[in-house]
C-alpha positions in Angstrom: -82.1 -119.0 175.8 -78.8 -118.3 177.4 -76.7 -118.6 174.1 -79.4 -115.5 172.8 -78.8 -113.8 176.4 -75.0 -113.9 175.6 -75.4 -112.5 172.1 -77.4 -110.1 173.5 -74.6 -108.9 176.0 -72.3 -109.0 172.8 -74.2 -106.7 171.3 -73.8 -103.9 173.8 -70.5 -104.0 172.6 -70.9 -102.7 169.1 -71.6 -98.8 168.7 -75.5 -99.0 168.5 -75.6 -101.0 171.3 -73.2 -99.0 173.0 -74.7 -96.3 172.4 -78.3 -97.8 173.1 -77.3 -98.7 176.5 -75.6 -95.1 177.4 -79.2 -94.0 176.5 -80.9 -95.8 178.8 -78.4 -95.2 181.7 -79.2 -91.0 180.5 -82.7 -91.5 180.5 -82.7 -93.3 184.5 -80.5 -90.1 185.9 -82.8 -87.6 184.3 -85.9 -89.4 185.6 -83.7 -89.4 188.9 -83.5 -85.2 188.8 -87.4 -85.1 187.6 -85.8 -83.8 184.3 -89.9 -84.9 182.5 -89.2 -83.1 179.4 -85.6 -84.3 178.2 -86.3 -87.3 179.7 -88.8 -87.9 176.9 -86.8 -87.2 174.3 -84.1 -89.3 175.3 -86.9 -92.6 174.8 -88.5 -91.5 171.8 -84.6 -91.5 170.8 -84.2 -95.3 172.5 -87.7 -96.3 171.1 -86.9 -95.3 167.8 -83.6 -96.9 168.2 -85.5 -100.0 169.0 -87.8 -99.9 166.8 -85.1 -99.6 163.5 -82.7 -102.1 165.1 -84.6 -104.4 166.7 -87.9 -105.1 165.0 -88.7 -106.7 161.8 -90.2 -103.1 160.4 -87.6 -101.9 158.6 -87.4 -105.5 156.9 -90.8 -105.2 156.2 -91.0 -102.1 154.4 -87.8 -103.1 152.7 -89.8 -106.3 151.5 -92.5 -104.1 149.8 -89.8 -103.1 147.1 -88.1 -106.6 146.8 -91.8 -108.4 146.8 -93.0 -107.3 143.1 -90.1 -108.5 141.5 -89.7 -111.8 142.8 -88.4 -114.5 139.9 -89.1 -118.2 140.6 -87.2 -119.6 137.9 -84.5 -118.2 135.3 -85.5 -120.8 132.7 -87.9 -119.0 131.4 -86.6 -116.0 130.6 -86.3 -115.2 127.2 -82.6 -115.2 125.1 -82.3 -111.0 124.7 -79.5 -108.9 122.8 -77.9 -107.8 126.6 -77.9 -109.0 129.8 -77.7 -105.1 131.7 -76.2 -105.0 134.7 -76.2 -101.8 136.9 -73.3 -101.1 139.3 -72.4 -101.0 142.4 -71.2 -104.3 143.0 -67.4 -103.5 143.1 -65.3 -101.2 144.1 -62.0 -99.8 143.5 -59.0 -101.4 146.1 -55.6 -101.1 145.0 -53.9 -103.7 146.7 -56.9 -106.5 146.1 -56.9 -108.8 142.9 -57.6 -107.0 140.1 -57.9 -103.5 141.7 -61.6 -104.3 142.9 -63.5 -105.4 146.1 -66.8 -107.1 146.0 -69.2 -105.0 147.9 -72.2 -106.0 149.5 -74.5 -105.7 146.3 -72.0 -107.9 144.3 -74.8 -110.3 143.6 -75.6 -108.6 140.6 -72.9 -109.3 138.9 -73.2 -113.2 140.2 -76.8 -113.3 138.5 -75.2 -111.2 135.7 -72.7 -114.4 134.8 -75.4 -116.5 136.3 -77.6 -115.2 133.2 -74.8 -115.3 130.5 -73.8 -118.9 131.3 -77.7 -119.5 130.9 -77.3 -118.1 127.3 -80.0 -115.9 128.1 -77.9 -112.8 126.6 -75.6 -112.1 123.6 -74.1 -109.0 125.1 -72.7 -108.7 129.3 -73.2 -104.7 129.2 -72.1 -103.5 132.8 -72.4 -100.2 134.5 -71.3 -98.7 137.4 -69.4 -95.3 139.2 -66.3 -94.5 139.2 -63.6 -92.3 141.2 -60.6 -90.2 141.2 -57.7 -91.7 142.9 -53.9 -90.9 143.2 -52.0 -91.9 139.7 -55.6 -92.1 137.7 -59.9 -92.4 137.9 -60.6 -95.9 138.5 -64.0 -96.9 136.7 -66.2 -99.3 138.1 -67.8 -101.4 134.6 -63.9 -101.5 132.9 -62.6 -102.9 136.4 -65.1 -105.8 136.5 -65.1 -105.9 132.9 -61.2 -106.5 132.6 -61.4 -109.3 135.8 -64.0 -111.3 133.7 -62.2 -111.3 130.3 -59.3 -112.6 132.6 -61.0 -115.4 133.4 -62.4 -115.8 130.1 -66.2 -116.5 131.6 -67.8 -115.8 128.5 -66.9 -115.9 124.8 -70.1 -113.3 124.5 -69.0 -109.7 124.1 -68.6 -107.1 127.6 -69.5 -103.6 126.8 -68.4 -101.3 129.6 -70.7 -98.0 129.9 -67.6 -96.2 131.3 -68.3 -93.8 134.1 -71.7 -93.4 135.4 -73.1 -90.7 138.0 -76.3 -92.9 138.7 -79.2 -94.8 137.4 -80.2 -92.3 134.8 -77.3 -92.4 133.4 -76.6 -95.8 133.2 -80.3 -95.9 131.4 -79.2 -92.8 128.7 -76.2 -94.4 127.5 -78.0 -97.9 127.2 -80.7 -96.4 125.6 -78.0 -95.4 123.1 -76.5 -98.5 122.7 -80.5 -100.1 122.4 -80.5 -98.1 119.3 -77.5 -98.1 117.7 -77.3 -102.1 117.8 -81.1 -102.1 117.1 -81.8 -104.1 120.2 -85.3 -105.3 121.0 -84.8 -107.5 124.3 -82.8 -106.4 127.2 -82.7 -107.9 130.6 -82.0 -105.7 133.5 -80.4 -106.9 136.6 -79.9 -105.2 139.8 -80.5 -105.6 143.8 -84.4 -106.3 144.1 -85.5 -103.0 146.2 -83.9 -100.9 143.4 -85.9 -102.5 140.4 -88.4 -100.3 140.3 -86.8 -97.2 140.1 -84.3 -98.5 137.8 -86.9 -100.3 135.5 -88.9 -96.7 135.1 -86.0 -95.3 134.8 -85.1 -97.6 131.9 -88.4 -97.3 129.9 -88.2 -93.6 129.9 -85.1 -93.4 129.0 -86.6 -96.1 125.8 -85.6 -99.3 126.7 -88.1 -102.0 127.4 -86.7 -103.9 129.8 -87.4 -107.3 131.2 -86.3 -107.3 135.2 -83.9 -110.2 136.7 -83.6 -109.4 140.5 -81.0 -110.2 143.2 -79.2 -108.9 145.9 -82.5 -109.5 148.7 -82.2 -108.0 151.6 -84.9 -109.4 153.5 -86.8 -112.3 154.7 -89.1 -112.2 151.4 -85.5 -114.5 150.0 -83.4 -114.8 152.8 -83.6 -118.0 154.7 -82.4 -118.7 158.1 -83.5 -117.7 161.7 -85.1 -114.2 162.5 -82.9 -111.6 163.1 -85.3 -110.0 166.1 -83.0 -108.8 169.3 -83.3 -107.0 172.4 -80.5 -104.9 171.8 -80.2 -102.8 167.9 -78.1 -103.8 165.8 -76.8 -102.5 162.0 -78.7 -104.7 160.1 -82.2 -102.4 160.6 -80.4 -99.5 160.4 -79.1 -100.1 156.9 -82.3 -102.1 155.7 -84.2 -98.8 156.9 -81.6 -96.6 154.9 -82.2 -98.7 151.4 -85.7 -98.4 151.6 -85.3 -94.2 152.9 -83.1 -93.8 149.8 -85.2 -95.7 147.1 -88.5 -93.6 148.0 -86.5 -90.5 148.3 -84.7 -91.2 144.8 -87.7 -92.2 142.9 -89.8 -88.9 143.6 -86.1 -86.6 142.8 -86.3 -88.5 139.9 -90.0 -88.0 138.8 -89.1 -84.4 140.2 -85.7 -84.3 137.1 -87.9 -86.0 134.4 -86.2 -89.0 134.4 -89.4 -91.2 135.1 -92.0 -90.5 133.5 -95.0 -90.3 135.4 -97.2 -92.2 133.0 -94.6 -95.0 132.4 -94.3 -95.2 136.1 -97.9 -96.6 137.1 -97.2 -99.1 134.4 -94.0 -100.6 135.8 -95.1 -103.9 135.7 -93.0 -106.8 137.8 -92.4 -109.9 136.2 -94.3 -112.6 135.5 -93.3 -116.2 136.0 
């Protein structure tokens, strides 16, 4: 009780908390001056607060993405011609080993090698963004792709897909590749609460794929003690963006034609 009553105190001194608690001191001086109307804006602004940094909600609706695609076991998955991995697990950093930094979503490319050292793929195909910096543009897939071949993690071969502006087309130039090699299995692996976006996007782009997820950001994988506290923190805040950004993405992309709406109802998760 007191060690969560001194985290709590902690808290007040990161910005949401900070920020939190200047609300609440607003909200008692305009109740002070009878000030009705601002004063109830300022706590729907400190509910809401609450609600997206303190609660288990955002979690929750998180969780409703992650859920369909939970794997219990990589054993059975099938040997396929490539083991797809999309970006976003690195990012440039010029004066870190090999010009990268693992990001917060680099557990794809820990299930990606996780996978390959498996043998459940001939091919590591990566993807990823990539970004103009002084002296060059520093790609995403060829910076990941040269740190692996430095370690020599797999004899199998690494395809980079170059630069990629996002999903879609990370999906057309796979697509390509599905063709051109005359692939028939490919494994897709990405952060769970982006799988079904990516995986329509994949099948309308022509590539059956079978889905490997990772990167959970919620309780549906994570283990450990809840993360409910008095005062917001981060954490809600940017498990409420994820989820913001996946629902917005999926319906610009039915909006662009990159999912098809008729593939789309039959994403199916996987099956254990």
């Amino acid at each position: 009780m007191v060690r969560q009553l001194f985290n709590s105190l902690m808290y007040f001194a990161e910005p949401i908390g900070m920020i939190w608690g200047m609300l609440w001191l607003l909200l008692a001086a305009l109740l002070w001056k009878r000030r009705w109307r601002s004063g109830v804006f300022v706590a729907f602004v400190i509910i809401l607060m609450s609600v997206l940094g303190s609660t288990g909600l955002p979690g929750w609706l998180l969780g409703t993405l992650e859920k369909p695609y939970v794997r219990q076991s990589l054993s059975d998955l099938p040997t396929s011609d490539a083991v797809v991995v999309l970006g976003g697990g690195v990012q440039p950093s010029k004066y870190d080993a090999f010009g990268l930094d693992l990001t917060a979503d680099a557990d794809r490319i820990i299930m990606a090698m996780e996978l390959m050292r498996l043998g459940k793929g001939r091919t590591l195909v990566l993807g990823g963004a990539w970004c103009e910096v002084p002296g060059g543009k520093r790609i995403e897939a060829d910076l990941t792709r040269d740190w692996l071949t430095t370690w020599k993690f797999t004899d199998a071969p690494i395809e980079s897909l170059g630069p990629c502006e996002n999903t879609h087309d990370e999906a057309e130039k796979v697509a390509r590749l599905f063709k051109q090699n005359q692939w028939r299995k490919v494994i897709l692996v990405s952060s769970a609460y982006h799988l079904r976006r990516a995986e329509a996007c994949f099948r309308t782009a022509g590539v059956p794929v079978i889905c490997v997820p990772c990167d959970f950001k919620t309780r549906i994988s994570l283990e450990g003690p809840p993360g409910y506290t008095l005062v917001p923190r981060y954490n809600g805040f940017i498990k409420a963006t994820l989820f913001i950004r996946e629902t917005i993405g999926w319906w610009i992309y039915r909006w662009r034609g990159w999912i098809d709406p008729a593939i789309a109802s039959k994403v199916v998760p996987p099956e254990d």
